[in-house]
N, C-alpha and C positions, 0 to 999 in steps of 0.2 A: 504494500500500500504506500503511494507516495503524499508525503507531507505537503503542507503549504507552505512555498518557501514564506522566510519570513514570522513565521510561527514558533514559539518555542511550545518544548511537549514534554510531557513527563518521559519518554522514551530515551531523550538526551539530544544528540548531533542535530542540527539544523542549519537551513544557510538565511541568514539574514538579509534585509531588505535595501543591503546597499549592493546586492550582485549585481554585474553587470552585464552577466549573458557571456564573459568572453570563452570559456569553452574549456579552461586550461584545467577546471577540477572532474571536467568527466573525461578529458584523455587521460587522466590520473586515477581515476575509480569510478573507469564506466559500469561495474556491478552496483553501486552505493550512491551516483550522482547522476540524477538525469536531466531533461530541462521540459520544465512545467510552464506555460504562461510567459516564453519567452526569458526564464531564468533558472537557473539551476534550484533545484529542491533535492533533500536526502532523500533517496527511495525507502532505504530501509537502516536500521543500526548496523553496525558493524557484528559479526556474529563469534570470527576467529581473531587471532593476532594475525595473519594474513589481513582480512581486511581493516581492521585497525591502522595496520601502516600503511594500506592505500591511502584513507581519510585522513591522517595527518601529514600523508605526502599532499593531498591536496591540501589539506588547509594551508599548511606550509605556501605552496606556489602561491595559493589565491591574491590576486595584487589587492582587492578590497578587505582582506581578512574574516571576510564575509561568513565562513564555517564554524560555527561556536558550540559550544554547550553550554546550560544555563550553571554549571556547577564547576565543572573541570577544564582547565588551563590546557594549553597544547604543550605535550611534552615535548622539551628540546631533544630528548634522547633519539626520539622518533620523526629526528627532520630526517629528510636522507637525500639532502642536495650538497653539494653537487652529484647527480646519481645519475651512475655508467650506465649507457644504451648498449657498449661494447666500449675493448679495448683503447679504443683510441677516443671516444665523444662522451662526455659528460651533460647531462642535463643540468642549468645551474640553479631550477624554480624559482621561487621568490620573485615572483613576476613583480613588474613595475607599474602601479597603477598611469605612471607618465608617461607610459610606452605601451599604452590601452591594454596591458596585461600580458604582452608579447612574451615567448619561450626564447631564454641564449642559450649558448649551450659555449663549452671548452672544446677546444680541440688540441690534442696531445699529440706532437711532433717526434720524431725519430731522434733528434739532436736531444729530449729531454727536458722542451721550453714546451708553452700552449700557447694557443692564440684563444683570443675570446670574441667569438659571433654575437653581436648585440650584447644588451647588457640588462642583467637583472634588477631592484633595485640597488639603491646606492648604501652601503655601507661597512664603512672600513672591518669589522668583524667577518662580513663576508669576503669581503677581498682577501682577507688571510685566511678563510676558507678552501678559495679556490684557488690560490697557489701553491695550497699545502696540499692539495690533489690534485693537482694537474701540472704544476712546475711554475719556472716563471713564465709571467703571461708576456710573451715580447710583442704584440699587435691586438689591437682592439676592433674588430672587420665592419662598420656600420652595415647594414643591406639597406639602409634607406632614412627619410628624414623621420617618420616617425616613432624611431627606436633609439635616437638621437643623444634623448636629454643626459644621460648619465655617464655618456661616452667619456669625457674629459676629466670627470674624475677618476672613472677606473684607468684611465691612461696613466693620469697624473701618479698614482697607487703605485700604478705597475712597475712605471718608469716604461712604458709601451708605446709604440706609434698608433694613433688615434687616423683611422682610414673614415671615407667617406667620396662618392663621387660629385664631380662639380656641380651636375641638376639639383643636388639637394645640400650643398656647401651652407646655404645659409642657415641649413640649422645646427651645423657643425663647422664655425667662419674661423675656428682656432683650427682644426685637423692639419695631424702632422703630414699625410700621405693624400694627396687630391684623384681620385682616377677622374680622366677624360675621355669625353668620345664614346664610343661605342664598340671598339673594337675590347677584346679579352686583351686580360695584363696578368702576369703573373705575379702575383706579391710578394711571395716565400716558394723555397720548392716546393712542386708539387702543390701548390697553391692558388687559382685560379680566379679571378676577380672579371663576373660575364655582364656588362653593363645590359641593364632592361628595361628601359623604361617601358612607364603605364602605368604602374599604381600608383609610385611618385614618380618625377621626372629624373629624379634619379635613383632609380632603384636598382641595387647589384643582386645577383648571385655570386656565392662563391663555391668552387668545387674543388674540394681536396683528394686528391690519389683517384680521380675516378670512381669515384667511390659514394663519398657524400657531400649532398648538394643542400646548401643554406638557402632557403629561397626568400627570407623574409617574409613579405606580405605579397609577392607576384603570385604563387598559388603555392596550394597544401593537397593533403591527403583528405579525403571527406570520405568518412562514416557513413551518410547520406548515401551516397550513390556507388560508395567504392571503386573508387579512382582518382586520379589526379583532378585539380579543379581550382577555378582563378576566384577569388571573391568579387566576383559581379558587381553588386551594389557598393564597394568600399572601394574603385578604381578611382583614386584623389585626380587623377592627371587626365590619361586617356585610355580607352580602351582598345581605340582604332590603333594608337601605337602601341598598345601590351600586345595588340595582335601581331604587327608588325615583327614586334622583338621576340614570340616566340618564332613565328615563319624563318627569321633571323637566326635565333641561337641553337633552338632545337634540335637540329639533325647533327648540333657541334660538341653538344653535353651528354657524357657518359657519366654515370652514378648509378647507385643500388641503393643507398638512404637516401631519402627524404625529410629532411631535418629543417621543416618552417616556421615563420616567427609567431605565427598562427594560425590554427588547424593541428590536426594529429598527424602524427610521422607514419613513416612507414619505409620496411625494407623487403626488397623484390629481388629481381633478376636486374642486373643493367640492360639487358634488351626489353627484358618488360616492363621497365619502366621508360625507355626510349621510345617502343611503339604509344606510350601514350600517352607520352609527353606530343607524340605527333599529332594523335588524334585532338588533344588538350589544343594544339594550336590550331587544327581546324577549324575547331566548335568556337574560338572565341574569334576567331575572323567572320563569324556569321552573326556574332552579336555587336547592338547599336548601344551608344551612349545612354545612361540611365539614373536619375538622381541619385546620390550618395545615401545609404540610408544602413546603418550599422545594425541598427536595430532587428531590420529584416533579413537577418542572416541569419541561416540556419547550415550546423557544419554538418 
């Protein structure tokens, strides 16, 4: 039986009435978090320690801290971010309500440093979290203007180069590293920076070893429909050029994860997810311009 969000119950766990729909507590405990009326509600209590640490891995992420109990505190013991996808990618949760809740993640290089893809909230106790599992962080990767805000200080932390391309410089007008144009740059080895615009006018990917593709906000993994898929209604810039730029990059990008700044992840085949990365570019060359509207998003 699912609850009313925003309701507290004698049962315990609820999500209160500051959620904002962004999606990040039911890729974390899609048994336990569904979404009711347009916002996440507890479906049901946690029953084992199994789902217990789903629930306070989500609360944990939640950028609104939205997940409560009317009694009991969230145990620190039971964060478990930054938490390994695999050997080399860290999830870092702790979403940022100033980065609309967006997921970073660490990426763990061969030389024994990380780079960090976007960034979680901002603070120095986490920053020495995620160095003490992943190394030093030498690069901070923006994929775009709206994941922005906290970039300068985790740089600053790091002692890191703070990336960002020129379409969306102005929200990052200190960045140590500018990409231009539109052609692929490689950052680091084996490190691939594929300019995209259309969500924002500058928005990157980056693909490490063939392997795993940071997409930001260009497109995600959808539950919905299962497949790759652009967020429609939240394209800030243009659509007709997001079409463009996959016609453009796609037949150029190999990966098997799908690691984006929002939506669920997902790991495939690198052919299977290049055939549908293809298809992904067709369908959005057939669609028009449509008012921005966050709200109407369903992943």
């Amino acid at each position: 039986m699912t609850e009313d969000p925003g309701q507290e119950t004698e049962s315990g766990w609820y999500v209160d009435d500051r959620c904002m729909n962004c999606d990040v507590a039911r890729q974390l405990a899609p048994s336990l978090i569904v979404e009711t009326d347009g916002r996440s509600a507890v479906r049901h209590q946690p029953r084992n320690a199994a789902e217990l640490q789903q629930l306070h891995a989500a609360a944990h992420a939640c950028p609104t801290r939205s997940i409560r109990h009317p009694t009991q505190q969230l145990d620190p013991a039971l964060d478990p971010f930054p938490l390994a996808l695999d050997e080399h990618v860290h999830l870092c949760g702790h979403n940022s309500l100033r980065t609309a809740g967006a997921n970073s993640y660490l990426l763990r290089r061969p030389s024994g440093t990380a780079m960090m893809i976007d960034t979680p909230r901002w603070s120095p106790a986490l920053a020495d979290r995620y160095e003490a599992a992943a190394g030093p962080v030498t690069d901070v990767l923006l994929t775009h203007r709206d994941h922005a805000t906290h970039g300068r200080r985790y740089a600053d932390r790091f002692g890191a180069r703070l990336w960002i391309h020129e379409g969306d410089l102005d929200a990052a007008p200190d960045a140590d590293r500018v990409l231009c144009g539109q052609r692929p740059t490689e950052v680091a080895e084996g490190v691939v920076a594929h300019p995209l615009p259309g969500h924002t006018r500058g928005s990157v990917l980056y693909v490490a070893d063939d392997l795993y593709c940071f997409s930001g906000g260009s497109f995600y993994w959808s539950r919905m429909t299962g497949d790759i898929e652009i967020a429609e209604n939240v394209v800030w810039y243009s659509v007709d050029e997001l079409a463009a730029s996959l016609a453009r990059t796609a037949g150029h990008l190999r990966f098997a994860w799908l690691l984006p700044g929002h939506g669920d992840r997902m790991r495939l085949s690198a052919d299977d997810m290049g055939e549908r990365l293809a298809r992904l570019a067709e369908r959005t060359r057939a669609l028009r311009p449509r008012p921005v509207d966050f709200t109407a998003h369903r992943w």
